[in-house]
C-alpha beads as a LAMMPS data file, in Angstrom:
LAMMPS data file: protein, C-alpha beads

260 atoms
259 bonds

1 atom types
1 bond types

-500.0 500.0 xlo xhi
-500.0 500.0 ylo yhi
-500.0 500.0 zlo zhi

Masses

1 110.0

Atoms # bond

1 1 1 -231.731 -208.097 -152.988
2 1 1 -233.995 -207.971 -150.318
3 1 1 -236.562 -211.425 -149.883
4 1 1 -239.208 -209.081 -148.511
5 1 1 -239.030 -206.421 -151.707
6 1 1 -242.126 -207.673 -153.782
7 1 1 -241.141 -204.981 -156.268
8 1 1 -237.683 -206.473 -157.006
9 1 1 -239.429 -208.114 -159.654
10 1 1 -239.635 -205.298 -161.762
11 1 1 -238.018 -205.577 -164.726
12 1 1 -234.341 -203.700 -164.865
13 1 1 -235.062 -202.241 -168.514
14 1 1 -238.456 -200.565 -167.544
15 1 1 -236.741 -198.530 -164.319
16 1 1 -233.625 -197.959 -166.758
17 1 1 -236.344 -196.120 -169.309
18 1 1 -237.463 -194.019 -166.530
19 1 1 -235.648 -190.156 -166.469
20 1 1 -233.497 -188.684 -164.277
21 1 1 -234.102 -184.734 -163.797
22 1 1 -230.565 -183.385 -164.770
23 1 1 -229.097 -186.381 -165.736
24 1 1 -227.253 -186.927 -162.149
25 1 1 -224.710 -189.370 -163.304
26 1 1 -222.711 -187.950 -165.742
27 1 1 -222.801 -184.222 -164.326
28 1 1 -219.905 -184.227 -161.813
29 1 1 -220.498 -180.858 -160.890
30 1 1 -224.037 -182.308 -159.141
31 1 1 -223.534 -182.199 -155.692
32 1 1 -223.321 -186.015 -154.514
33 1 1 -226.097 -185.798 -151.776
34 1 1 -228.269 -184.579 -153.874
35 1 1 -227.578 -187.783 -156.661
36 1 1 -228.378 -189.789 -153.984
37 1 1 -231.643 -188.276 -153.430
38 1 1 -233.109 -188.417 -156.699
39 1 1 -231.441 -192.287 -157.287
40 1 1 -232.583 -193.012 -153.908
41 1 1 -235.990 -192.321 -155.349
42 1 1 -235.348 -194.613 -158.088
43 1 1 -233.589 -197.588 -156.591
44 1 1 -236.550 -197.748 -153.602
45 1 1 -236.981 -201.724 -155.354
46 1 1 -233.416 -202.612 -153.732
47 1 1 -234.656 -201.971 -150.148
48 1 1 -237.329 -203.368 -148.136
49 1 1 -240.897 -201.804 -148.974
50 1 1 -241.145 -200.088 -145.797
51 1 1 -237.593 -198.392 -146.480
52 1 1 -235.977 -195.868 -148.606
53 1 1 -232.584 -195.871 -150.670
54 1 1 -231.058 -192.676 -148.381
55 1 1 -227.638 -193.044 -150.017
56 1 1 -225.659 -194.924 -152.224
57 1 1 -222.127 -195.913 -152.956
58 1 1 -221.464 -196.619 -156.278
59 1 1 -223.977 -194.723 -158.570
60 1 1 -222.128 -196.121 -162.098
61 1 1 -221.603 -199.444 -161.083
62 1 1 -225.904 -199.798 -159.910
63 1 1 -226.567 -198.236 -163.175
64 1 1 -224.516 -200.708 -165.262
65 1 1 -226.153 -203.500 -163.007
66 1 1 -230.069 -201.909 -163.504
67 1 1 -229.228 -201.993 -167.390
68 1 1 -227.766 -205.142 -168.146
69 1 1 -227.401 -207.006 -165.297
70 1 1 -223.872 -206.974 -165.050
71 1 1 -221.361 -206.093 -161.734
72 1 1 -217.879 -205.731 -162.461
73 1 1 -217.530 -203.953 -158.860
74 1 1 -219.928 -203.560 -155.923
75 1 1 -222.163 -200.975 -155.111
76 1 1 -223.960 -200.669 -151.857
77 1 1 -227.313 -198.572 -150.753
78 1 1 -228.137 -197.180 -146.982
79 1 1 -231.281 -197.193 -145.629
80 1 1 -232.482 -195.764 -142.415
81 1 1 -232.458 -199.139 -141.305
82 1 1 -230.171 -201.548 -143.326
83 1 1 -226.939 -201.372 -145.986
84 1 1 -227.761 -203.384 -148.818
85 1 1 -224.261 -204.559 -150.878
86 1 1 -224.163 -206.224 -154.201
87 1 1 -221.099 -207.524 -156.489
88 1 1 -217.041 -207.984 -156.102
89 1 1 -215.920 -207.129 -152.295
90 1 1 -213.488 -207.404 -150.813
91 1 1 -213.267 -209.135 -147.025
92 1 1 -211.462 -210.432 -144.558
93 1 1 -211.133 -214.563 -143.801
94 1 1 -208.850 -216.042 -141.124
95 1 1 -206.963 -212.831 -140.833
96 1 1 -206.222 -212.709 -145.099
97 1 1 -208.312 -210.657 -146.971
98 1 1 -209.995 -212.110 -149.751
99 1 1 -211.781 -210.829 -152.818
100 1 1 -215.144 -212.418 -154.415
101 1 1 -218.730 -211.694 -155.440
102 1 1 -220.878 -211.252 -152.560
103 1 1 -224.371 -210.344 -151.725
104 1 1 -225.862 -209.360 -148.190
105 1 1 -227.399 -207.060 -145.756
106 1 1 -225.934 -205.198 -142.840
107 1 1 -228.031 -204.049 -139.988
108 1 1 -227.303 -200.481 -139.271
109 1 1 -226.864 -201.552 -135.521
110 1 1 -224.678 -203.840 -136.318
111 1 1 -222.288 -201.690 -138.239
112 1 1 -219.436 -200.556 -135.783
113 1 1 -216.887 -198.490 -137.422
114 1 1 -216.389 -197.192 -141.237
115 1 1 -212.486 -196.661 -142.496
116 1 1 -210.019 -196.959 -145.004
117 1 1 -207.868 -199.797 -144.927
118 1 1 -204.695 -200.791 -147.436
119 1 1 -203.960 -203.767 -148.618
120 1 1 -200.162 -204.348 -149.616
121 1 1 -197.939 -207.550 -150.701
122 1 1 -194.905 -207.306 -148.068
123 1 1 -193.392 -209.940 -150.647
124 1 1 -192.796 -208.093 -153.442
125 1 1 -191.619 -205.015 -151.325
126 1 1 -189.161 -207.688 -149.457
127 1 1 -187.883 -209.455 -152.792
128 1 1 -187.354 -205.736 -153.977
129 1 1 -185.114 -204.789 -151.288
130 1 1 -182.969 -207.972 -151.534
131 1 1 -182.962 -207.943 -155.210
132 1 1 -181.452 -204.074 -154.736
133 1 1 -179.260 -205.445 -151.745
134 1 1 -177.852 -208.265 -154.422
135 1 1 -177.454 -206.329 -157.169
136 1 1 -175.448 -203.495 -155.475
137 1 1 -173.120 -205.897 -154.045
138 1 1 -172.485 -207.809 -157.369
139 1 1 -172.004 -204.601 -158.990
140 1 1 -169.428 -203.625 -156.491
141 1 1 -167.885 -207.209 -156.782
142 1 1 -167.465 -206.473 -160.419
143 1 1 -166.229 -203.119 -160.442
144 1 1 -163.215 -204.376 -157.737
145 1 1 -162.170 -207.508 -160.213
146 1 1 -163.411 -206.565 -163.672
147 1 1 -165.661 -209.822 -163.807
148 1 1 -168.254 -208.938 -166.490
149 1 1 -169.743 -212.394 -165.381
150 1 1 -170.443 -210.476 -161.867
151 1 1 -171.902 -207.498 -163.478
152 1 1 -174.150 -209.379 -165.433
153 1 1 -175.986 -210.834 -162.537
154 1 1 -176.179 -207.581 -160.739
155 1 1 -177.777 -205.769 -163.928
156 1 1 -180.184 -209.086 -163.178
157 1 1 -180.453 -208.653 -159.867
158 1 1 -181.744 -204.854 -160.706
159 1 1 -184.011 -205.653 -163.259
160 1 1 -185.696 -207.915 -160.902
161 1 1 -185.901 -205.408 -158.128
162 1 1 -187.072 -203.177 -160.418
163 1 1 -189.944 -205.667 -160.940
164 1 1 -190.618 -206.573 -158.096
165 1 1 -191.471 -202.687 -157.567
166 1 1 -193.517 -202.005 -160.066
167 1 1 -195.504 -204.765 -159.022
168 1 1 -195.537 -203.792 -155.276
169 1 1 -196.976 -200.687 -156.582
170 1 1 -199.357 -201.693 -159.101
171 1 1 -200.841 -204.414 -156.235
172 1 1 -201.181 -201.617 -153.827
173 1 1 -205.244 -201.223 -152.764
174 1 1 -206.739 -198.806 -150.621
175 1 1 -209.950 -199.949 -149.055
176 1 1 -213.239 -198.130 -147.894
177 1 1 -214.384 -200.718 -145.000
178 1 1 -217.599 -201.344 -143.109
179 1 1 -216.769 -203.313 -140.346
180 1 1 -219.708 -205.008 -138.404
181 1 1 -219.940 -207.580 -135.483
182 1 1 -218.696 -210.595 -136.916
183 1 1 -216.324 -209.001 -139.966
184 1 1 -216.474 -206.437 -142.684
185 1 1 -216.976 -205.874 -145.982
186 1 1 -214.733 -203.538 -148.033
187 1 1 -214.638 -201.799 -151.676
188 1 1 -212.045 -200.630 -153.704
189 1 1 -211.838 -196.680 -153.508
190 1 1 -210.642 -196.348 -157.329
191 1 1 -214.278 -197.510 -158.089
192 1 1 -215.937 -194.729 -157.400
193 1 1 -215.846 -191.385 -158.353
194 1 1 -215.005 -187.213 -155.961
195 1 1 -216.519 -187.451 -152.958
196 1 1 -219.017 -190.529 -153.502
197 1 1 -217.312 -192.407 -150.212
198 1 1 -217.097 -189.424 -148.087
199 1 1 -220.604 -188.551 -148.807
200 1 1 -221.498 -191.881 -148.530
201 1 1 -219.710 -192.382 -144.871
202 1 1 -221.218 -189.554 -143.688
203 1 1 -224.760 -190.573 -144.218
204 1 1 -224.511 -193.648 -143.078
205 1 1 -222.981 -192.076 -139.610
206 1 1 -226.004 -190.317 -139.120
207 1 1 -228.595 -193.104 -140.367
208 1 1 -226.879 -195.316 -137.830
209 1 1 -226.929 -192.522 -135.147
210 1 1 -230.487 -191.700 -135.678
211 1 1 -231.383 -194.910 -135.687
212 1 1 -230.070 -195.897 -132.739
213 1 1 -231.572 -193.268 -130.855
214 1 1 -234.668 -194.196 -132.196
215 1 1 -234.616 -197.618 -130.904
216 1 1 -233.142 -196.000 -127.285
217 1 1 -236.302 -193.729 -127.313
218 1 1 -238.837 -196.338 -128.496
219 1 1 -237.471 -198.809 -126.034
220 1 1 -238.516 -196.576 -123.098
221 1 1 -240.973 -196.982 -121.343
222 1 1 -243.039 -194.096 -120.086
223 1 1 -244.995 -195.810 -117.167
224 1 1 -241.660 -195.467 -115.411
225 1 1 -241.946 -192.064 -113.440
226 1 1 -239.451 -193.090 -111.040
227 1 1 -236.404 -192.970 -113.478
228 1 1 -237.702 -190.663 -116.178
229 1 1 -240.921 -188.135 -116.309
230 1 1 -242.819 -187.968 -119.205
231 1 1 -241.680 -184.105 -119.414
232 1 1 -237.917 -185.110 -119.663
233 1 1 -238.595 -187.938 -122.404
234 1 1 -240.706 -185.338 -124.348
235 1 1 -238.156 -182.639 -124.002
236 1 1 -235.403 -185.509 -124.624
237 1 1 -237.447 -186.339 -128.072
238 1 1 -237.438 -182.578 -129.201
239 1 1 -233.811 -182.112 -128.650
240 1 1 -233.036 -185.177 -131.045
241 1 1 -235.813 -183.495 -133.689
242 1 1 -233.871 -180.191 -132.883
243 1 1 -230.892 -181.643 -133.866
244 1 1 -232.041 -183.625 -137.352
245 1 1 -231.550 -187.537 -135.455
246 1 1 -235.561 -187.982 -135.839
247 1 1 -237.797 -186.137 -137.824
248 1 1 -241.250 -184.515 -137.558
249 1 1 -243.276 -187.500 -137.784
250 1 1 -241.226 -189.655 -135.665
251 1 1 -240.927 -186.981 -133.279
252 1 1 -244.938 -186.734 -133.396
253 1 1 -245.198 -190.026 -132.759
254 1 1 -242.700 -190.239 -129.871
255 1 1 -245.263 -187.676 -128.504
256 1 1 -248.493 -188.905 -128.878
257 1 1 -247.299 -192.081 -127.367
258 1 1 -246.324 -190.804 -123.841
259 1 1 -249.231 -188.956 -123.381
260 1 1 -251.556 -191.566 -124.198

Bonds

1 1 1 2
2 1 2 3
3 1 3 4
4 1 4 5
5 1 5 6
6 1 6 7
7 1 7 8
8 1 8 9
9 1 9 10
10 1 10 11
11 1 11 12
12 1 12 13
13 1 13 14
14 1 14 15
15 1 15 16
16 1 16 17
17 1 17 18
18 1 18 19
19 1 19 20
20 1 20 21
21 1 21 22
22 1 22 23
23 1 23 24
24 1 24 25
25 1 25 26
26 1 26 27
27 1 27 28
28 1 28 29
29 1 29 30
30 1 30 31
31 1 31 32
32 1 32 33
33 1 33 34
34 1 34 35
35 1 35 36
36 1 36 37
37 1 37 38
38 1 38 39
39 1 39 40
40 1 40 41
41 1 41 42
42 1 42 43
43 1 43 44
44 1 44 45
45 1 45 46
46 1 46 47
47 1 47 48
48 1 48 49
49 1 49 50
50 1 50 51
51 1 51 52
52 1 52 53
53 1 53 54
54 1 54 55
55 1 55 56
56 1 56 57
57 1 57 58
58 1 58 59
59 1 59 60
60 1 60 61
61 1 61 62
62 1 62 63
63 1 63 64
64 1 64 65
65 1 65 66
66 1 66 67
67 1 67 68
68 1 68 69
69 1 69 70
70 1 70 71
71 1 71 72
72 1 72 73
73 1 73 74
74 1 74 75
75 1 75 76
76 1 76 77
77 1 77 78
78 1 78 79
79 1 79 80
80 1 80 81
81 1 81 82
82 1 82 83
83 1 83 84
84 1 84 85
85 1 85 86
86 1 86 87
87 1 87 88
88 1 88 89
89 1 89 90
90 1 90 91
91 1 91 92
92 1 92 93
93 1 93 94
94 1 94 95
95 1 95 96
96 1 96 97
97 1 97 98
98 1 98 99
99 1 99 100
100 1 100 101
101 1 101 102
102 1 102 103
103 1 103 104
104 1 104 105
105 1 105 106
106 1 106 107
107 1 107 108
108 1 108 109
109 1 109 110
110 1 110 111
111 1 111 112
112 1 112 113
113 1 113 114
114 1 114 115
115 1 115 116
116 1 116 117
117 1 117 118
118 1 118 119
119 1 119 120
120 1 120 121
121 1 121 122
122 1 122 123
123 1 123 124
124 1 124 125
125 1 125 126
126 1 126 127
127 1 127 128
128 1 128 129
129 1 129 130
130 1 130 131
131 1 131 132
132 1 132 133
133 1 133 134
134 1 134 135
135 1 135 136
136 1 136 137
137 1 137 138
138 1 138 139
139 1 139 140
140 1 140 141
141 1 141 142
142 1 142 143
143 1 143 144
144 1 144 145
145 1 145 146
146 1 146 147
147 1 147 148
148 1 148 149
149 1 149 150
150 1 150 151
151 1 151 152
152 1 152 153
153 1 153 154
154 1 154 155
155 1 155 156
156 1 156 157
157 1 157 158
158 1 158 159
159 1 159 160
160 1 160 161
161 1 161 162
162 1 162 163
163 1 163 164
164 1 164 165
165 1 165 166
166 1 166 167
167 1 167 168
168 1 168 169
169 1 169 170
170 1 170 171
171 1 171 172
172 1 172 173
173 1 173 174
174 1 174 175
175 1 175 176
176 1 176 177
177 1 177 178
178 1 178 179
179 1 179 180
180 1 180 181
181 1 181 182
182 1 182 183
183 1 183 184
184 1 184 185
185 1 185 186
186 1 186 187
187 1 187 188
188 1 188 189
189 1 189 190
190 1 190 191
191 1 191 192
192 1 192 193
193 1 193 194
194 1 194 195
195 1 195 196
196 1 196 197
197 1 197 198
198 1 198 199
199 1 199 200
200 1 200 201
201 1 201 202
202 1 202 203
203 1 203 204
204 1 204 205
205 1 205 206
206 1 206 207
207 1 207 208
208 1 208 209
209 1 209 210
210 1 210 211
211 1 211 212
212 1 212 213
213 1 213 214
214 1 214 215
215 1 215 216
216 1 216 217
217 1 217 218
218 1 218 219
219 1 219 220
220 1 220 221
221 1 221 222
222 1 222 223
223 1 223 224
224 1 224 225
225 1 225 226
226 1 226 227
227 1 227 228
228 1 228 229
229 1 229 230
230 1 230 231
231 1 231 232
232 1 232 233
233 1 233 234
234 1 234 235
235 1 235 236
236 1 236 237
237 1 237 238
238 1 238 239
239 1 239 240
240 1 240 241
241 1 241 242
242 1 242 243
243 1 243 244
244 1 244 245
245 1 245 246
246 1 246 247
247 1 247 248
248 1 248 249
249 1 249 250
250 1 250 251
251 1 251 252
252 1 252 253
253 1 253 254
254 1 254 255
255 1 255 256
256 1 256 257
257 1 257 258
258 1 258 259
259 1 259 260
Protein backbone atom coordinates (compact mmCIF):
# COMPACT_ATOMS: atom_id res chain seq x y z
CA UNK A 1 0.00 0.00 0.00
CA UNK A 2 2.57 2.16 1.00
CA UNK A 3 5.18 3.53 -2.16
CA UNK A 4 7.97 3.63 0.41
CA UNK A 5 7.40 -0.28 1.71
CA UNK A 6 10.22 -2.09 -0.34
CA UNK A 7 8.93 -5.26 1.29
CA UNK A 8 5.41 -4.99 -0.22
CA UNK A 9 6.82 -7.03 -2.79
CA UNK A 10 6.76 -10.04 -0.95
CA UNK A 11 4.79 -12.48 -2.23
CA UNK A 12 1.12 -12.88 -0.38
CA UNK A 13 1.38 -16.86 -0.39
CA UNK A 14 4.87 -16.98 1.38
CA UNK A 15 3.55 -14.56 4.53
CA UNK A 16 0.16 -16.66 4.30
CA UNK A 17 2.54 -20.00 4.95
CA UNK A 18 3.99 -18.34 7.88
CA UNK A 19 2.18 -19.50 11.57
CA UNK A 20 0.32 -17.78 13.83
CA UNK A 21 0.96 -18.86 17.65
CA UNK A 22 -2.67 -19.85 18.70
CA UNK A 23 -4.24 -19.47 15.63
CA UNK A 24 -5.63 -15.74 16.51
CA UNK A 25 -8.28 -15.61 13.93
CA UNK A 26 -10.57 -18.16 14.44
CA UNK A 27 -10.32 -18.24 18.42
CA UNK A 28 -12.88 -15.58 19.46
CA UNK A 29 -12.19 -16.04 22.90
CA UNK A 30 -8.46 -14.30 22.05
CA UNK A 31 -8.54 -11.10 23.43
CA UNK A 32 -8.59 -8.59 20.33
CA UNK A 33 -5.50 -6.46 21.41
CA UNK A 34 -3.61 -9.09 21.68
CA UNK A 35 -4.63 -10.40 17.71
CA UNK A 36 -3.50 -7.29 16.80
CA UNK A 37 -0.19 -7.71 18.27
CA UNK A 38 0.86 -10.84 16.87
CA UNK A 39 -0.86 -9.76 13.13
CA UNK A 40 0.69 -6.51 13.65
CA UNK A 41 3.89 -8.49 13.62
CA UNK A 42 2.93 -10.09 10.51
CA UNK A 43 1.37 -7.41 8.37
CA UNK A 44 4.68 -4.94 9.19
CA UNK A 45 4.90 -5.14 4.83
CA UNK A 46 1.57 -2.90 4.75
CA UNK A 47 3.24 0.02 6.61
CA UNK A 48 6.14 2.09 5.93
CA UNK A 49 9.57 0.33 6.93
CA UNK A 50 10.20 2.59 9.68
CA UNK A 51 6.59 1.75 11.15
CA UNK A 52 4.72 -0.96 12.79
CA UNK A 53 1.10 -2.47 12.18
CA UNK A 54 -0.14 -1.36 16.05
CA UNK A 55 -3.74 -2.34 15.25
CA UNK A 56 -5.97 -3.46 12.78
CA UNK A 57 -9.56 -3.36 11.75
CA UNK A 58 -10.62 -6.09 9.90
CA UNK A 59 -8.42 -9.19 10.72
CA UNK A 60 -10.68 -11.71 8.20
CA UNK A 61 -11.07 -9.49 5.51
CA UNK A 62 -6.66 -8.77 5.43
CA UNK A 63 -6.40 -12.44 5.65
CA UNK A 64 -8.69 -13.22 2.68
CA UNK A 65 -6.78 -10.29 0.84
CA UNK A 66 -2.96 -11.79 1.97
CA UNK A 67 -4.27 -15.25 0.50
CA UNK A 68 -5.80 -14.61 -2.64
CA UNK A 69 -5.81 -11.26 -3.31
CA UNK A 70 -9.28 -10.63 -3.04
CA UNK A 71 -11.37 -7.61 -0.90
CA UNK A 72 -14.92 -8.02 -0.68
CA UNK A 73 -14.83 -5.31 2.31
CA UNK A 74 -12.09 -3.02 3.65
CA UNK A 75 -9.78 -3.48 6.25
CA UNK A 76 -7.59 -0.80 7.65
CA UNK A 77 -4.14 -0.94 9.86
CA UNK A 78 -2.86 1.93 12.50
CA UNK A 79 0.43 2.82 12.85
CA UNK A 80 2.01 5.12 15.31
CA UNK A 81 2.13 7.39 12.58
CA UNK A 82 -0.38 6.68 9.69
CA UNK A 83 -3.91 4.53 9.02
CA UNK A 84 -3.44 2.56 6.08
CA UNK A 85 -7.16 1.50 4.38
CA UNK A 86 -7.66 -0.94 1.62
CA UNK A 87 -10.98 -2.22 -0.30
CA UNK A 88 -14.96 -1.22 -0.41
CA UNK A 89 -15.61 2.10 1.83
CA UNK A 90 -17.84 3.85 2.22
CA UNK A 91 -17.59 8.01 2.01
CA UNK A 92 -19.07 10.97 1.79
CA UNK A 93 -19.30 13.23 -1.76
CA UNK A 94 -21.23 16.51 -2.06
CA UNK A 95 -23.07 15.81 1.12
CA UNK A 96 -24.34 11.91 -0.30
CA UNK A 97 -22.50 9.19 0.83
CA UNK A 98 -21.16 6.97 -1.61
CA UNK A 99 -19.77 3.46 -1.62
CA UNK A 100 -16.62 2.19 -3.83
CA UNK A 101 -13.19 0.56 -3.68
CA UNK A 102 -10.71 2.81 -2.31
CA UNK A 103 -7.14 2.84 -1.31
CA UNK A 104 -5.23 5.57 0.84
CA UNK A 105 -3.41 6.79 3.80
CA UNK A 106 -4.51 8.96 6.66
CA UNK A 107 -2.09 10.92 8.68
CA UNK A 108 -2.73 10.35 12.30
CA UNK A 109 -2.70 14.26 12.69
CA UNK A 110 -4.96 14.62 10.37
CA UNK A 111 -7.58 12.33 11.76
CA UNK A 112 -10.11 14.50 13.84
CA UNK A 113 -12.85 12.52 15.27
CA UNK A 114 -13.81 8.58 15.10
CA UNK A 115 -17.84 7.67 15.30
CA UNK A 116 -20.60 5.75 14.21
CA UNK A 117 -22.71 7.12 11.69
CA UNK A 118 -26.17 5.54 9.98
CA UNK A 119 -27.04 5.63 6.82
CA UNK A 120 -30.93 5.36 6.07
CA UNK A 121 -33.26 5.80 2.79
CA UNK A 122 -35.95 8.49 4.12
CA UNK A 123 -37.76 7.25 0.79
CA UNK A 124 -38.70 4.06 1.51
CA UNK A 125 -39.61 5.01 5.19
CA UNK A 126 -41.82 8.01 3.50
CA UNK A 127 -43.49 5.73 0.69
CA UNK A 128 -44.17 3.32 3.73
CA UNK A 129 -46.06 5.71 5.69
CA UNK A 130 -48.21 6.91 2.74
CA UNK A 131 -48.67 3.51 1.42
CA UNK A 132 -50.12 2.69 5.25
CA UNK A 133 -51.93 6.21 5.17
CA UNK A 134 -53.65 4.94 1.63
CA UNK A 135 -54.38 1.74 2.44
CA UNK A 136 -56.17 2.49 5.78
CA UNK A 137 -58.30 4.96 4.17
CA UNK A 138 -59.34 2.67 1.20
CA UNK A 139 -60.02 0.05 3.61
CA UNK A 140 -62.27 2.29 5.54
CA UNK A 141 -63.83 3.52 2.17
CA UNK A 142 -64.70 -0.06 1.54
CA UNK A 143 -65.93 -1.17 4.70
CA UNK A 144 -68.59 2.13 4.65
CA UNK A 145 -69.92 1.13 0.88
CA UNK A 146 -69.12 -2.56 0.43
CA UNK A 147 -66.89 -1.74 -2.74
CA UNK A 148 -64.65 -4.84 -3.01
CA UNK A 149 -63.03 -2.71 -5.88
CA UNK A 150 -61.91 -0.26 -2.84
CA UNK A 151 -60.67 -3.01 -0.72
CA UNK A 152 -58.67 -4.38 -3.28
CA UNK A 153 -56.49 -1.38 -3.66
CA UNK A 154 -56.08 -0.94 0.02
CA UNK A 155 -54.89 -4.74 0.47
CA UNK A 156 -52.40 -3.10 -2.44
CA UNK A 157 -51.73 -0.24 -0.84
CA UNK A 158 -50.56 -2.56 2.33
CA UNK A 159 -48.63 -4.88 0.55
CA UNK A 160 -46.66 -2.07 -0.76
CA UNK A 161 -46.12 -0.46 2.58
CA UNK A 162 -45.25 -3.53 3.76
CA UNK A 163 -42.45 -3.42 1.13
CA UNK A 164 -41.43 -0.54 1.31
CA UNK A 165 -40.53 -1.59 5.08
CA UNK A 166 -38.81 -4.38 4.71
CA UNK A 167 -36.70 -2.62 2.44
CA UNK A 168 -36.21 0.47 4.71
CA UNK A 169 -34.95 -2.05 7.06
CA UNK A 170 -32.90 -4.27 5.10
CA UNK A 171 -31.06 -0.80 3.56
CA UNK A 172 -30.44 0.35 7.02
CA UNK A 173 -26.28 0.72 7.61
CA UNK A 174 -24.54 1.63 10.57
CA UNK A 175 -21.16 3.13 9.95
CA UNK A 176 -17.75 3.15 11.92
CA UNK A 177 -16.25 6.64 10.53
CA UNK A 178 -12.83 8.25 10.50
CA UNK A 179 -13.31 11.62 9.72
CA UNK A 180 -10.15 13.70 8.73
CA UNK A 181 -9.55 17.31 7.40
CA UNK A 182 -10.96 17.24 4.13
CA UNK A 183 -13.69 14.12 4.59
CA UNK A 184 -13.88 10.65 5.97
CA UNK A 185 -13.79 7.34 5.27
CA UNK A 186 -16.27 4.84 6.78
CA UNK A 187 -16.82 0.85 7.07
CA UNK A 188 -19.65 -1.15 7.52
CA UNK A 189 -19.84 -2.40 11.27
CA UNK A 190 -21.49 -5.91 10.23
CA UNK A 191 -17.98 -6.60 8.72
CA UNK A 192 -16.25 -7.18 11.49
CA UNK A 193 -16.47 -9.29 14.25
CA UNK A 194 -17.02 -8.52 19.04
CA UNK A 195 -15.15 -5.84 19.85
CA UNK A 196 -12.73 -5.49 16.69
CA UNK A 197 -14.01 -1.57 16.22
CA UNK A 198 -13.97 -0.68 19.78
CA UNK A 199 -10.58 -2.07 20.18
CA UNK A 200 -9.65 -0.69 17.14
CA UNK A 201 -10.98 3.07 18.10
CA UNK A 202 -9.34 2.95 21.09
CA UNK A 203 -5.89 2.43 19.80
CA UNK A 204 -5.99 4.64 17.37
CA UNK A 205 -7.08 7.44 20.17
CA UNK A 206 -4.03 6.89 21.85
CA UNK A 207 -1.60 6.47 18.69
CA UNK A 208 -2.99 9.82 17.64
CA UNK A 209 -2.62 11.26 21.22
CA UNK A 210 0.85 10.06 21.64
CA UNK A 211 1.74 11.13 18.61
CA UNK A 212 0.81 14.37 18.83
CA UNK A 213 2.52 14.96 21.90
CA UNK A 214 5.43 13.71 20.41
CA UNK A 215 5.55 16.17 17.71
CA UNK A 216 4.52 19.08 20.60
CA UNK A 217 7.65 17.85 22.57
CA UNK A 218 10.03 17.43 19.60
CA UNK A 219 8.98 20.77 18.26
CA UNK A 220 10.37 22.54 21.37
CA UNK A 221 13.03 24.02 21.53
CA UNK A 222 15.22 23.88 24.59
CA UNK A 223 17.53 26.98 23.98
CA UNK A 224 14.43 28.86 25.08
CA UNK A 225 14.95 29.39 28.96
CA UNK A 226 12.77 32.26 28.99
CA UNK A 227 9.45 30.32 28.34
CA UNK A 228 10.40 26.83 29.44
CA UNK A 229 13.57 25.41 31.60
CA UNK A 230 15.10 22.46 30.61
CA UNK A 231 13.93 20.97 34.18
CA UNK A 232 10.17 21.54 33.31
CA UNK A 233 10.51 19.98 29.65
CA UNK A 234 12.36 16.99 31.26
CA UNK A 235 9.87 16.60 34.01
CA UNK A 236 7.07 17.40 31.23
CA UNK A 237 8.67 14.30 29.11
CA UNK A 238 8.52 11.87 32.19
CA UNK A 239 4.98 12.62 32.98
CA UNK A 240 3.93 11.63 29.29
CA UNK A 241 6.36 8.25 29.76
CA UNK A 242 4.52 8.00 33.21
CA UNK A 243 1.44 7.97 31.63
CA UNK A 244 2.16 5.36 28.46
CA UNK A 245 1.92 8.61 25.54
CA UNK A 246 5.85 7.95 24.82
CA UNK A 247 7.82 5.19 25.71
CA UNK A 248 11.28 4.44 27.16
CA UNK A 249 13.27 5.10 24.22
CA UNK A 250 11.50 8.08 23.08
CA UNK A 251 11.49 9.33 26.45
CA UNK A 252 15.46 8.67 26.47
CA UNK A 253 15.80 10.44 23.63
CA UNK A 254 13.68 13.47 24.60
CA UNK A 255 16.38 13.49 27.37
CA UNK A 256 19.54 13.23 25.96
CA UNK A 257 18.55 15.93 23.61
CA UNK A 258 18.02 18.82 26.13
CA UNK A 259 20.95 18.23 27.89
CA UNK A 260 23.17 18.17 25.07
Amino acid sequence: MSEQKDEEETEYSDIEDQPIENDVYDDEEVNIEKQNKALGKRYDFFVDKDEVAESILGTGMLKNFIADSSIENGFAIASEKRVYYKGNCYYRENNKWKHSYKEGVLDLKDITSTGFETIINSGDIILAIFSTVMAIIMAVAASNNTNYGLAAIAVIFGILACIMLIAYFVTVKTLFSIKYAGGDISFNVKWFRGNEIESFQQKLIQLKDKYVQAIKIKDTKPVQADSQSITDQIAKAAKLFKDGLIDENEYVKIKTNLLK
